[in-house]
N, C-alpha and C positions, 0 to 999 in steps of 0.2 A: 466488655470494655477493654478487657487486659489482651484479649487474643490478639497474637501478634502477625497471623497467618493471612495473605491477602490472594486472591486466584482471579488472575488477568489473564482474559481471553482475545489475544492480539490477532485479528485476521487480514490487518495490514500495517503499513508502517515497520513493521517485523528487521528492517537492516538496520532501523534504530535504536532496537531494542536494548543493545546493551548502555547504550546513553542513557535512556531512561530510566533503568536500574541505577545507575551508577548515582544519579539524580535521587530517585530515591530513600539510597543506601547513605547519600550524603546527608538527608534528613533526620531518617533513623537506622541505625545498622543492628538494629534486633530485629527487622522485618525479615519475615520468610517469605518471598515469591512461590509463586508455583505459578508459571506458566503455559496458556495451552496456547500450541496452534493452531488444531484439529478443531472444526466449527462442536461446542460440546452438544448431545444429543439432547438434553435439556437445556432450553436457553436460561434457566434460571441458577444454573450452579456457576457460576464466576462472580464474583463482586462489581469486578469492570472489565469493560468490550470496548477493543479498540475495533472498530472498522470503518470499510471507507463505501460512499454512493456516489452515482451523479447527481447526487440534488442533496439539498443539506436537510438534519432533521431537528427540528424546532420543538421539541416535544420537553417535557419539564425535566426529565430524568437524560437527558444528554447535553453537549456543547461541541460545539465544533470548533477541533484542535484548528484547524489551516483549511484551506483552501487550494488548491494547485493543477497546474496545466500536466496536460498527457502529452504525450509525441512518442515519437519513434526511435527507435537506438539502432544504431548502424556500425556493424563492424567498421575502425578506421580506414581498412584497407578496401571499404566497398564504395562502385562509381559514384555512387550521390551521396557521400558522406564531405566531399568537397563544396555541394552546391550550395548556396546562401539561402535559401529557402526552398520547401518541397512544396507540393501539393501532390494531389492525390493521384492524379495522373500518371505522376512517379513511382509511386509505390504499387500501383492495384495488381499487378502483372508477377510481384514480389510474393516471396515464400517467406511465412510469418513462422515465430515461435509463440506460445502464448501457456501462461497461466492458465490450471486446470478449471474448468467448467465452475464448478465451483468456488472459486477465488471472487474475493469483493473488485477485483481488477479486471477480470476476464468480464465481470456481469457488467462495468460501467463500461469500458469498451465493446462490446457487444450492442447495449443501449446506440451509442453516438453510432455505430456504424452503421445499424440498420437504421439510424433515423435520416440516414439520407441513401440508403440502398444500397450501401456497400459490404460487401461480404470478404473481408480477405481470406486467403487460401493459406490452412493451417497445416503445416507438413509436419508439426512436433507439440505435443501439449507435457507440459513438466507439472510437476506441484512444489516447486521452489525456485525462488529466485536465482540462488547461488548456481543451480542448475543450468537456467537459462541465461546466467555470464558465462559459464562456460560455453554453452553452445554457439554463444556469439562470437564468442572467441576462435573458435574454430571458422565461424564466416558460414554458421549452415541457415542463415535463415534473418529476419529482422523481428523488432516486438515493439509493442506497444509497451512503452514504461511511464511510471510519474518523475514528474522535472527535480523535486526537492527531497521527497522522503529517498528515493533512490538516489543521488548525487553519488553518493561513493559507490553506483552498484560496480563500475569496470571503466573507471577515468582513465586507463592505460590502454583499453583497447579500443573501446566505444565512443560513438559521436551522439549526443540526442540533438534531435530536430525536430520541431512543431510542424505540422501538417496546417498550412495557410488556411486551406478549402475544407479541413475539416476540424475545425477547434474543439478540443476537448479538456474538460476537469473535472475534478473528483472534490469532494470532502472528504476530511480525515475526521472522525466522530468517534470522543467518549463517551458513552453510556453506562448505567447502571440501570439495576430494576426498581422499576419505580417503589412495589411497596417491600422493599428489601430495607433493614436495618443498616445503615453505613455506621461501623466503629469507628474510633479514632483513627486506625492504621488505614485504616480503609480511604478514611478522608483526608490520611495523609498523603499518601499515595496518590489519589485522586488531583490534589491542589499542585505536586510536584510534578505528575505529568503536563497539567494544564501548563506551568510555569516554560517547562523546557521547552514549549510551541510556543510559547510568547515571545 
């Protein structure tokens, strides 16, 4: 009851991470985080899992933080970062960057793409975001991003744009294990996240 140690496994929403602590930390500042990035090789060692799907999961042991559209980020300085809307037309011929294989981002994009036959052509795969503003920053490439949890990913260099012809969203999903004991800190943690998506 008294442990004060809580281990959130975030495998997206990750740029708002420090908001979320801060949240938190405003609740209770004896909480000790330990956060992983890395997917843990037992799914049962974290308390709470933040990740995200194409489809949301209704199951008793989760909630879905938000909901949110995907599109594409576009160096400012590239030809179709002026144009008022894209469609796919515009892009297909385009050099993508993308989130590694394994990412909750890479696998919902992936889903929407082949679900109508499209395959864009990957010249860079990173395993971090920060990574992937800079690459855009240099103009080597474009990506598939989300509209909200990403907002601040490079507001000084990047444009996002929704893809008319190819709509896409994601859910953001807390879980926990269902027959896992949740402490107090735990459920504190738990209801402060929930909050800061509200």
């Amino acid at each position: 009851e008294d442990h004060k140690t809580v281990q959130i496994s975030i495998q997206s929403a990750s740029l708002l991470l420090p908001e979320m602590i801060r949240e938190i930390q405003k609740q209770d500042s004896a909480i000790q985080l330990q956060i992983l990035q890395q997917k843990p090789a037992d799914s049962g060692t974290a308390d709470l899992y933040i990740t995200a799907s194409w489809q949301p999961d209704n199951s008793q042991n989760a909630c879905i933080l938000m909901e949110e559209a995907l599109g594409v980020a576009l160096p400012k300085e590239h030809p179709l970062a002026s144009k008022k809307q894209l469609c796919l037309r515009d892009i297909q011929y385009e050099s993508f960057l993308s989130l590694n294989t394994e990412s909750c981002l890479s696998d919902t994009v992936t889903h929407y793409c082949r679900s109508i036959g499209f395959s864009p052509s990957i010249s860079t795969w990173v395993d971090s975001p920060n990574i992937m503003r800079d690459l855009l920053r240099m103009n080597l490439g474009l990506a598939f991003i989300p509209q909200f949890t990403w907002k601040d990913f490079a507001t000084d260099s990047v444009v996002f744009k929704e893809i008319t012809d190819l709509p896409m969203k994601r859910y953001l999903i807390l879980s926990w294990q269902p027959n896992k004991y949740l402490n107090p800190s735990v459920l504190l943690c738990k209801e402060a996240i929930i909050q800061y998506f509200t």
